[in-house]
N, C-alpha and C positions, 0 to 999 in steps of 0.2 A: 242204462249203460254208464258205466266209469268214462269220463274225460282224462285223457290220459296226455299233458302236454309235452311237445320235445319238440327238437331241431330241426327246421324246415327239408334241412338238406341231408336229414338222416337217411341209410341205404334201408331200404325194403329188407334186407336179409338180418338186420337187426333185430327189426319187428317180431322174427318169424317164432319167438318164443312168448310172445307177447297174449295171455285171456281173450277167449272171442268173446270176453263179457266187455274188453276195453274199445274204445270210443280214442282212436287216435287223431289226437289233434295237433297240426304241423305249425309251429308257432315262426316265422319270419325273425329275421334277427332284429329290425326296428318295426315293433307289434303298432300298427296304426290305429287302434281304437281300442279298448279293453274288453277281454276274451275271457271267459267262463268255463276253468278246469281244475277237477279231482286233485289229482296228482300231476305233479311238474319234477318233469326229471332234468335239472338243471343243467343246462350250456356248460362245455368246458371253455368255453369264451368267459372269459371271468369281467371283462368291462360290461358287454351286453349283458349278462345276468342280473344285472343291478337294475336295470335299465326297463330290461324286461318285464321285470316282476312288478312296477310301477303300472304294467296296464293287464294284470292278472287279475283275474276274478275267483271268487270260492275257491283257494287253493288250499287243503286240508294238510300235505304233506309233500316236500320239498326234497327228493334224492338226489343228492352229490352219487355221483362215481367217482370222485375224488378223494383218497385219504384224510387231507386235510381241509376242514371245515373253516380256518381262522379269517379267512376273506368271505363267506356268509353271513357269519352269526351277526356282524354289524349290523347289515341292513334288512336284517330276513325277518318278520315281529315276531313274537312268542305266542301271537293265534295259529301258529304252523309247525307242524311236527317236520323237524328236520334227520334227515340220517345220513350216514357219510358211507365213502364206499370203501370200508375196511372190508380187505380180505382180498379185490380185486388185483390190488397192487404187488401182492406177496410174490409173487415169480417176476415180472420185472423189476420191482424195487432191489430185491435182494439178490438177483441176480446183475445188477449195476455196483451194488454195495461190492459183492462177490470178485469184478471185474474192475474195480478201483481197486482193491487191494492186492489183487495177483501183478496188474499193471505196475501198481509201487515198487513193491517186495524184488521185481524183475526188471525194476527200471526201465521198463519200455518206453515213457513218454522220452527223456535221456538219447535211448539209443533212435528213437525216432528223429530224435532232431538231429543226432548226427547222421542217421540217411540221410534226411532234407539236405545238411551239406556236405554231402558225399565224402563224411570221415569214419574209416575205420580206427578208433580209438578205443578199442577195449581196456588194454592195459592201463590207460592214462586218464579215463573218461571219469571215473568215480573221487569227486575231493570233498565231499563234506563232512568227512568224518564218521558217521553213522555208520560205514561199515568197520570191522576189523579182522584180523588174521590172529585165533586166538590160538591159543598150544601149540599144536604138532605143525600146523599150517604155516607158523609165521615164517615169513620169506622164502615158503617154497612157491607160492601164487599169490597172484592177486585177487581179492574179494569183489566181485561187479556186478552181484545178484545177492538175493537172502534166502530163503526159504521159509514159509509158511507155517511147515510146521514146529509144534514145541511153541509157539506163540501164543501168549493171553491176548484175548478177546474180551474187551468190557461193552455191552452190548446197553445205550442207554436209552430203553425205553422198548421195553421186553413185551410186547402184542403180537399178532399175526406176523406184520413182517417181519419182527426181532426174533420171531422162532422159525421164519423161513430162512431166513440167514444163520442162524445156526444150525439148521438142518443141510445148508452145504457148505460152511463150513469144518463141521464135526468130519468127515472122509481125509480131510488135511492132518488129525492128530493135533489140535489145535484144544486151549484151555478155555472155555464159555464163562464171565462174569455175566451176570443180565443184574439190571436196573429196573426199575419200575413207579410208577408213583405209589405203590404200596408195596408191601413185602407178600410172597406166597411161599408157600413149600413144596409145589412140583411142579415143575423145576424147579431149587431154590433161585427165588430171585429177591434181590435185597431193595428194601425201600431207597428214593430218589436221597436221602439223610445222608446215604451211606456213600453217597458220589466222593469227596473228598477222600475218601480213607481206599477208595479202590481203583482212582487213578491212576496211583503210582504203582499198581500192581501190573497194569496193562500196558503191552508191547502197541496195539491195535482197539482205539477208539469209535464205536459206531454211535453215533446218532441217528435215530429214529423217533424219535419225538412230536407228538403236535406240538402246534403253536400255540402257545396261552400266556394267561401273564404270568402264570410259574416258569414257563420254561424259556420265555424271552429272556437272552442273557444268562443263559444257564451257563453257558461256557467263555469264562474271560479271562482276565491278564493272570486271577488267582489259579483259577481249574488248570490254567496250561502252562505254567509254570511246576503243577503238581506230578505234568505227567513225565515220563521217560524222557531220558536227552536222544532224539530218534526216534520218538513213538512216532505211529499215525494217527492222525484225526481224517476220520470221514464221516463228512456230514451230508445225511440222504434224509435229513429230514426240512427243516424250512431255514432260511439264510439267518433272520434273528435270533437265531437259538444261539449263534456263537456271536461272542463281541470283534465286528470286523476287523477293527484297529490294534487290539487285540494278536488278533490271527496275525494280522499281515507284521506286529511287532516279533512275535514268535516265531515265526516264519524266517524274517531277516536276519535273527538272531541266530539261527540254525540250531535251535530248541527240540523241535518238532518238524512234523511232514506232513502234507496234507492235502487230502481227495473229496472235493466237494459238487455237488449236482447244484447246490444252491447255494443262493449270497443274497447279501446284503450291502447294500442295493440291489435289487435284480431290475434289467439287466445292468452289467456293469459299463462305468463309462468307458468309453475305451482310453481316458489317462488314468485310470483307479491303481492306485498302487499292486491291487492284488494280483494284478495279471503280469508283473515281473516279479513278483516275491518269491523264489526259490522253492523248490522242492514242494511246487502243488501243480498238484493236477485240476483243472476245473472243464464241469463241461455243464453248459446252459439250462438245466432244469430241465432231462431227457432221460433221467433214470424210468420213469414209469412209458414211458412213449414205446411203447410198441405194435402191430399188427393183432398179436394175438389179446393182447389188453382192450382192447375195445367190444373183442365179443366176449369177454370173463365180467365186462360190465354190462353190455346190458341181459346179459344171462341172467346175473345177480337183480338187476330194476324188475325182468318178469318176474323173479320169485315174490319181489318185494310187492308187485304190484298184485298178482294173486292174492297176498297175504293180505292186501288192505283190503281186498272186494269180498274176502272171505270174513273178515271182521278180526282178523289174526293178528295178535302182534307181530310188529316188522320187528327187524334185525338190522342193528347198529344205529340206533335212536341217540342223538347227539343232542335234542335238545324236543321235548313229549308237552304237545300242546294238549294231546286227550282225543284225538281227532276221533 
C-alpha cells in the first residue's frame, strides 16, 4: 500500500476518487511525533505546512493544489518531487480576473458606494477623466460606463489560466496580446522581452504570472508609466509581481486603474496607502476560493496519485527529485 498523507479534517467525499491501492493517512495540523508517508498532498494552511513537513517521513512527492509554488520551494529539499496544481484554478481564477474587469469597465464598485450612501449620482458621479464623449456624442450625454468590447487585452503570462481567460473573454470582441516566458506560435504569444513594446498597446493589463526572481518586480514605476493614461492593471497573480509604491504612485496620479486579488504586503495594514488610492478595486486573495474548486483538486491529486502507484509520470512537476 501507498501512504498517502492529507488533512486530518478532510471530508470523506473528497477521498471518494482516491486508488484502493492508497493507504490514507490523516495527518493533525501539529504532527506530534514523525509519521512515515508516500505522497503528502500539501495543506492549503501555508504556515502549518512548513511545520509539518518537519515530522514527515519517506516522503517521495509533495502535491500543492495550489498554482503557485513560490512559498514551498524555500523549505521543501530537492530529495522530493514537487508539483503544483495547474489547471485546478483555470475557471475560478479567470473567472475572478473576468469579474474585475466587467466590474471596472461598469464602474460598479463607484456606484456601490453611492448606494452605501443613498446617492443617486449618475450624471455627476464619474471625474477622473478616463472617460470621454467622443464625436457624435459630445454633449448630448454623459459617459458613466465603458464597454468591453474593441479592447486590447495584454495577457502576462499566457498558461492554462491565461488561456482560460481568454476563452471568456474572446464572446466580448475583445483584442488578445499573450505574454509568456518564451515565445510560441499557436497561439502567437510573444516572449516576456517583448513586455515594454506591448504595454502601450493595451487598454486592459492581466497578470498571471508565478512568482520567481524573474517576475518579482516585473511591473514598476517604468512598466506603468508605459501603459495607457486609463488603462487597467489586474493583478491575479501574486502581490510582488508589481512594485506596491509603485502602484499606489500611479494610482494617485490618475495614470491608471486597477483590480487586484493580491498585494504586497498581504494582508494589508489597515493604514496602507493602497486602500485609499483611487480607482482600485481590491479584494483579499479570493480569486481561487470557491466550492467547486476544492473538488477540481482533489480530482486532479487522485489522478496524480494513480500515476505515482502506476510508475507514471505525474503532471505539472515543478521541481523532479526522480522519485
Amino acid at each position: 500500500m501507498v501512504r498517502i498523507g492529507v488533512d486530518e479534517n478532510l471530508a470523506p467525499e473528497l477521498l471518494a476518487n482516491f486508488p484502493a491501492e492508497a493507504e490514507i493517512v490523516r495527518l493533525p495540523r501539529t504532527i506530534p511525533e514523525p509519521i512515515g508517508i508516500d505522497f503528502w498532498i500539501v495543506p492549503f494552511y501555508r504556515k502549518d505546512a512548513a511545520l509539518a513537513f518537519q515530522q514527515l517521513r519517506g516522503v517521495k512527492v509533495a502535491q500543492s493544489l495550489m498554482a503557485g509554488v513560490d512559498w514551498i520551494v524555500p523549505w521543501l529539499p530537492p530529495t522530493v518531487t514537487l508539483c503544483d496544481g495547474r489547471g485546478v484554478h483555470d475557471i475560478s481564477a479567470s473567472e475572478w480576473v473576468m469579474a474585475a474587469i466587467m466590474a471596472t469597465m461598469k464602474r460598479i464598485p463607484l456606484y456601490r458606494d453611492l448606494q452605501n450612501q443613498h446617492q443617486w449620482r449618475g450624471f455627476a458621479s464619474v471625474t477622473d477623466g478616463f472617460l470621454s464623449e467622443p464625436g457624435p456624442a459630445r454633449g448630448q450625454y454623459t459617459v458613466l460606463a465603458e464597454d468591453l468590447s474593441g479592447k486590447t487585452v495584454l495577457i502576462v503570462g499566457y498558461g492554462s489560466i491565461g488561456a482560460a481567460i481568454e476563452a471568456r473573454l474572446s464572446p466580448f470582441g475583445v483584442t488578445i496580446l499573450r505574454i509568456a516566458r518564451t515565445a510560441r506560435a499557436e497561439p502567437p504569444v510573444s516572449a516576456i522581452a517583448s513586455l515594454h513594446a506591448q504595454l502601450p498597446q493595451a487598454d486592459i493589463v492581466v497578470l498571471i504570472v508565478p512568482l520567481t526572481d524573474a517576475t518579482r518586480g516585473l511591473i514598476g514605476a517604468p512598466e506603468l508609466a508605459l501603459m495607457k493614461h486609463g488603462a487597467l492593471l489586474v493583478n491575479a497573480a501574486r502581490g510582488p509581481v508589481v512594485v506596491t509604491d509603485a502602484l499606489v504612485d500611479a494610482l494617485q496620479q490618475l495614470h491608471i486603474r486597477a483590480a487586484v486579488d493580491v498585494t504586497d504586503p498581504e494582508p494589508l495594514a489597515s493604514d496602507h496607502p493602497l486602500w485609499s488610492a483611487p480607482n482600485l478595486l481590491i479584494t483579499p486573495h479570493i480569486g481561487g476560493s470557491t466550492p467547486e474548486f476544492i473538488h477540481r483538486a482533489f480530482r486532479f491529486a487522485a489522478q496524480q496519485i494513480s500515476r505515482f502507484i502506476a510508475g507514471q509520470p505525474l503532471e505539472n512537476v515543478v521541481t523532479d527529485a526522480g522519485y
